[in-house]
VEXROVO-554327 format. One line per 10 residues: number of its first residue (from 1); their letters; for each residue x, y, z of C-alpha. Coordinates in Angstrom, 1 decimal, m for minus. Example, Ala and Ser with C-alpha at 12.3 -4.5 7.8 and 13.67 -1.06 7.14 Angstrom:
% VEXROVO-554327
1> AS> 12.3:m4.5:7.8 ~ 13.7:m1.1:7.1
This chain:
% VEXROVO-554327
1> XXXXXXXXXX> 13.4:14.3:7.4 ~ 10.4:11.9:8.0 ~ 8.5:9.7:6.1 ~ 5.5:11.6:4.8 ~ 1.9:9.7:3.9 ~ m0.4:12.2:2.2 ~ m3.9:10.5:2.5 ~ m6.9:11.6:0.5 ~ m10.1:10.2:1.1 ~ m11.9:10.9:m1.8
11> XXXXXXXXXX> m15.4:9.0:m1.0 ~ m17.6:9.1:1.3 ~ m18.0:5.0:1.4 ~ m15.3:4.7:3.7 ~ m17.0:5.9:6.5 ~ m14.8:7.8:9.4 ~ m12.1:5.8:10.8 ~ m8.9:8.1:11.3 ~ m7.4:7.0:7.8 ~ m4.9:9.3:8.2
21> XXXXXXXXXX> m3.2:7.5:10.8 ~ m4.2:3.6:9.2 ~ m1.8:4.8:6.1 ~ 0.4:6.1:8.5 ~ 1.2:3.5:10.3 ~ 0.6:0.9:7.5 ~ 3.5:2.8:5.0 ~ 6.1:3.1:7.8 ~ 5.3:m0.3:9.1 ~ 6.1:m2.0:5.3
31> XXXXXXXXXX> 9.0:0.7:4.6 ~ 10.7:m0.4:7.9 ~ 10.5:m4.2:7.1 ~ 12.6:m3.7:3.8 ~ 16.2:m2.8:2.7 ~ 14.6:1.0:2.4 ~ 13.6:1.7:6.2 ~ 16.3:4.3:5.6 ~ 13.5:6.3:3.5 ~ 11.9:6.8:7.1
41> XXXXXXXXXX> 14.6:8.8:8.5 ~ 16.5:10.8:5.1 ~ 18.0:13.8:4.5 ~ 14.9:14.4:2.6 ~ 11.0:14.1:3.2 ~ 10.3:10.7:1.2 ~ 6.7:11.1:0.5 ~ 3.6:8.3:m0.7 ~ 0.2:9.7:m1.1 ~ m2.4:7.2:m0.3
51> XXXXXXXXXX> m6.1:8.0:m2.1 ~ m9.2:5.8:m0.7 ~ m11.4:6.2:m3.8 ~ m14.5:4.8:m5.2 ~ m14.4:1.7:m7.4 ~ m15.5:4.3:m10.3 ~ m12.2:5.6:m10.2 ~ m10.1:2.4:m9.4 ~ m12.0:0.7:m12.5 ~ m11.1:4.0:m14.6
61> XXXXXXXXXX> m7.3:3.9:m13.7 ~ m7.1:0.1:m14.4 ~ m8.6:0.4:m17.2 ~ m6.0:3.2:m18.3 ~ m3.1:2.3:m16.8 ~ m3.1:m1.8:m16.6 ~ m5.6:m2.4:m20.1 ~ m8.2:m4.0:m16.9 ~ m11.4:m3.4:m17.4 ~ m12.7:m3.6:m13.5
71> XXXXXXXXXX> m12.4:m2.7:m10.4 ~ m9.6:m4.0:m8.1 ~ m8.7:m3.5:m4.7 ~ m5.4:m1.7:m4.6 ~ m3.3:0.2:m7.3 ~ 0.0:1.1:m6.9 ~ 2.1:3.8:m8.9 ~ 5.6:3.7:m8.1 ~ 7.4:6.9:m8.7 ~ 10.9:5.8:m8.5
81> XXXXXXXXXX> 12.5:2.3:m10.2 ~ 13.5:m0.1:m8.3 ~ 16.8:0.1:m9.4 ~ 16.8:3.9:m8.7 ~ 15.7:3.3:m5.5 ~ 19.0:3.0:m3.7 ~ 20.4:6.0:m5.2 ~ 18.0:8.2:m3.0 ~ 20.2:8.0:m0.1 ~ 22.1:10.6:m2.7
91> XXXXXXXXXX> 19.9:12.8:m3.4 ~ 19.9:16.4:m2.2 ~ 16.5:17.4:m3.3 ~ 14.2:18.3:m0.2 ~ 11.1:15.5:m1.3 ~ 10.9:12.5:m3.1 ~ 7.6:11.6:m4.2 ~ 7.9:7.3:m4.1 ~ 4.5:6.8:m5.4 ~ 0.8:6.8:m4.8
101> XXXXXXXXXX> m1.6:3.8:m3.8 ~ m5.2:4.1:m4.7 ~ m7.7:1.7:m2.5 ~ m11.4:1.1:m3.9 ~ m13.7:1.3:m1.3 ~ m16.8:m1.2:m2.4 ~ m14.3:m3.8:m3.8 ~ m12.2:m3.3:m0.1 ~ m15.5:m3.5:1.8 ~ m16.9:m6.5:m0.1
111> XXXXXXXXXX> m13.5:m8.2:0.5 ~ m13.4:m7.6:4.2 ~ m17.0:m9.1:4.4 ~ m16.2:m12.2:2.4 ~ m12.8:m12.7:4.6 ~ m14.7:m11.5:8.1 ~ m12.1:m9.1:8.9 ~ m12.9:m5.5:9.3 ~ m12.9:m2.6:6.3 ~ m9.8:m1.3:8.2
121> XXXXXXXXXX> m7.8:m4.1:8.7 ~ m8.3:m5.2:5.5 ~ m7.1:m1.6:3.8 ~ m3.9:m1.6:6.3 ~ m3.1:m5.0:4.3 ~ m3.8:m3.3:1.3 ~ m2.1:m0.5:2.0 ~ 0.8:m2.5:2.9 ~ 0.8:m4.4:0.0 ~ 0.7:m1.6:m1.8
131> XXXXXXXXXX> 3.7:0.5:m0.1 ~ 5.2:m2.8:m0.6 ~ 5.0:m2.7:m4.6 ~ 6.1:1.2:m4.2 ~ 9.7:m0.3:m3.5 ~ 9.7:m2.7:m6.0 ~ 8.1:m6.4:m4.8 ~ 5.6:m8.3:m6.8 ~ 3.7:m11.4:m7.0 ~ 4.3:m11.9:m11.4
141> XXXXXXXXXX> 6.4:m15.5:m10.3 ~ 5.5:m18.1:m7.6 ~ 8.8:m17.6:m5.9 ~ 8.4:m13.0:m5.9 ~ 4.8:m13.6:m4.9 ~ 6.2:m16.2:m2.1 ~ 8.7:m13.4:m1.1 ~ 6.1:m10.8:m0.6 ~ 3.8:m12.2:0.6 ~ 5.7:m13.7:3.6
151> XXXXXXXXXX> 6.6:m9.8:4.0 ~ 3.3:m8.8:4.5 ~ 2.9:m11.4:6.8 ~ 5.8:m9.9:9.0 ~ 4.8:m6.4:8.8 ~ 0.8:m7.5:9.5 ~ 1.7:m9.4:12.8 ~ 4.0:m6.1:13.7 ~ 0.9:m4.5:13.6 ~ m1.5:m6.8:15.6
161> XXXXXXXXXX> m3.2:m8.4:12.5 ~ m3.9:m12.1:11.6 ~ m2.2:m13.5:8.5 ~ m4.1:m12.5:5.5 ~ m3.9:m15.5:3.2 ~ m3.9:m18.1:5.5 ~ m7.2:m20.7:4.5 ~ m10.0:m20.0:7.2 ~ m12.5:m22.9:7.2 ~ m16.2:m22.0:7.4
């Protein structure tokens, strides 16, 4: 069964790029680059919902689910541990859900301005970033943040776009 990406847009601020296929193409693009491409091609439909919100609601959910009181660019909710995460090739149930990612659309827009990269380009490195978290990376230590980030810059020159944290001089 495929790899399924659910996308909601859920405010009008981002405009009308075809989303649908930016999540798409950014999920399957960070799944493959990991030890669980598998999840692209399982005996069951392995499914992450990707919502493009407002920064009301990104605030809101940081606020209740991290204690941060703000905005941020990307959340991710992972569904399955990361230790639990290789046992899916087990399961016989016909979906997995492996989380959501919720993009704020005024903190991603004001981002992409300040890096001079487009509101598209910059979600499909959030949205990678995110996926990436889904399957258990993180940036808490030098050496994890090292680690994932060096995976996003794989999976982000797979698909056409400049390295994200390199310095750019003005």
């Amino acid at each position: 069964m495929p790899l399924v990406v659910e996308t909601a847009v859920a405010s009008d601020a981002w405009g009308d790029a075809d989303w649908e296929a930016l999540a798409e193409k950014s999920v399957a693009a960070a799944v493959a680059a990991t030890p669980y491409a598998g999840l692209a091609d399982a005996r069951f439909a392995a499914e992450v919902s990707v919502r493009l919100a407002d920064d009301a609601e990104v605030h809101a959910l940081n606020r209740q689910y991290r204690g941060k009181d703000k905005p941020t660019n990307v959340l991710s909710f992972p569904m399955v541990q990361r230790d639990l995460l290789d046992a899916l090739r087990n399961t016989d149930d016909g979906e997995q859900l492996i989380g959501d990612i919720v993009l704020a659309a005024e903190t991603v827009a004001r981002e992409a301005a300040d890096k001079g990269v487009s509101v598209p380009d910059h979600a499909t490195h959030l949205i990678v970033h995110g996926a990436l978290h889904l399957l258990g990376y993180d940036h808490e230590t030098d050496d994890e943040a090292e680690r994932m980030e060096a995976l996003e810059r794989e999976v982000l020159g797979r698909l056409g776009l400049s390295d994200p944290y390199a310095v750019r001089e003005a």
